[in-house]
TIKOL-293227 format. One record per residue: x, y, z of N, C-alpha, C in turn. Coordinates in steps of 0.1 Angstrom, whole numbers, plus 5000, padded with zeros to 4 digits. Example, Ala and Ser with C-alpha at 12.3 -4.5 7.8 and 13.67 -1.06 7.14 Angstrom:
// TIKOL-293227
513249435078512349555078513249675078512849785071513749895071512950005079
// end
This chain:
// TIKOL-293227
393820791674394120731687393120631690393520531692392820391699392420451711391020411713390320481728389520321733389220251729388720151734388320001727388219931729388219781725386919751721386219671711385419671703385219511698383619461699383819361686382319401678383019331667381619351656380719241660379519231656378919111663377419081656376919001657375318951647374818931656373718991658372419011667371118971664370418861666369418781654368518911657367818921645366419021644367319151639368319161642369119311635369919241624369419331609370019311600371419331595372019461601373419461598374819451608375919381606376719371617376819451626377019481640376819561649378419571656378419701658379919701664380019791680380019681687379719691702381219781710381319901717382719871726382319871735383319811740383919741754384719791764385419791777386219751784387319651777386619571779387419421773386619391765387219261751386919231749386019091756386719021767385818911775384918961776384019111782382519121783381719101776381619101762380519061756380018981760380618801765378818781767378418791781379018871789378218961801377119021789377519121784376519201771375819141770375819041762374418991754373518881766374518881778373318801787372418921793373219041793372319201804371419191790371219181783370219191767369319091769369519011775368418851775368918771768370018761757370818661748371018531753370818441753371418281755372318271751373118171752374318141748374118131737374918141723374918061715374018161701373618281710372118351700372618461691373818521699374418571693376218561684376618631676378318591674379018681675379918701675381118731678381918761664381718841653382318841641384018871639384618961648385919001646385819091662387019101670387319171675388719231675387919391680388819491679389219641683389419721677389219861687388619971673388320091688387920211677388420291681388320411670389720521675389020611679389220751686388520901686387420951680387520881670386620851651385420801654385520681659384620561658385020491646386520461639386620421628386920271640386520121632386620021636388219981630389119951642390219811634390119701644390919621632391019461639392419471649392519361654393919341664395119381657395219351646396519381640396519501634395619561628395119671621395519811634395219791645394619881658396419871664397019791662398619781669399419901656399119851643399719911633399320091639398220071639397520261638398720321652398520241665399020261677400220311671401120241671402520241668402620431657401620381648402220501638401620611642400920631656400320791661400920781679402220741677403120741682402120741702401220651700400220651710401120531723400920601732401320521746400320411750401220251750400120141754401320071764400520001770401319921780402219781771401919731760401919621751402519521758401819421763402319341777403219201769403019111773403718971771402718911763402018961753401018901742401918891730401118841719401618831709402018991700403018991699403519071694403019161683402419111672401719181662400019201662399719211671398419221678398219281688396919401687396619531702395819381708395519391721394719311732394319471741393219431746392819511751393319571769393719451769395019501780395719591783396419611767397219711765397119851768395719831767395020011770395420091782395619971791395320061806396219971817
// end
């Protein structure tokens, strides 16, 4: 089950990709400014969601899972083969 919205993300001084969740995906750079980050210091590698697991999927990856664990989303007026974090709630 998809439980919340997620991006992977590079954090200078931390060596391996980091996988942040969210609310939304737009917070992150609320996130990395509450951290001291400047614009520009950190990236943004893929966003997406994690399930019950903490297993990471991408947008399309995370709509596929939805659909096949017959999970209830709102799936609004977005693009069609893609979760948005919208959908959640």
């Amino acid at each position: 089950m998809i439980v919340q919205a997620a991006c992977r993300v590079i954090i200078p001084g931390i060596r391996d990709i980091q996988c942040i969740p969210l609310h939304r995906h737009g917070d992150m750079g609320k996130i990395f400014k509450a951290f001291g980050y400047k614009p520009g210091e950190c990236k943004i590698v893929e966003q997406g969601f994690i399930d019950n697991h903490g297993n990471f999927y991408n947008r399309k990856s995370a709509l596929k899972h939805v659909n096949e664990c017959g999970q209830r989303c709102l799936l609004g007026n977005f693009n069609t083969d893609e979760l948005f974090s919208e959908d959640l709630y």
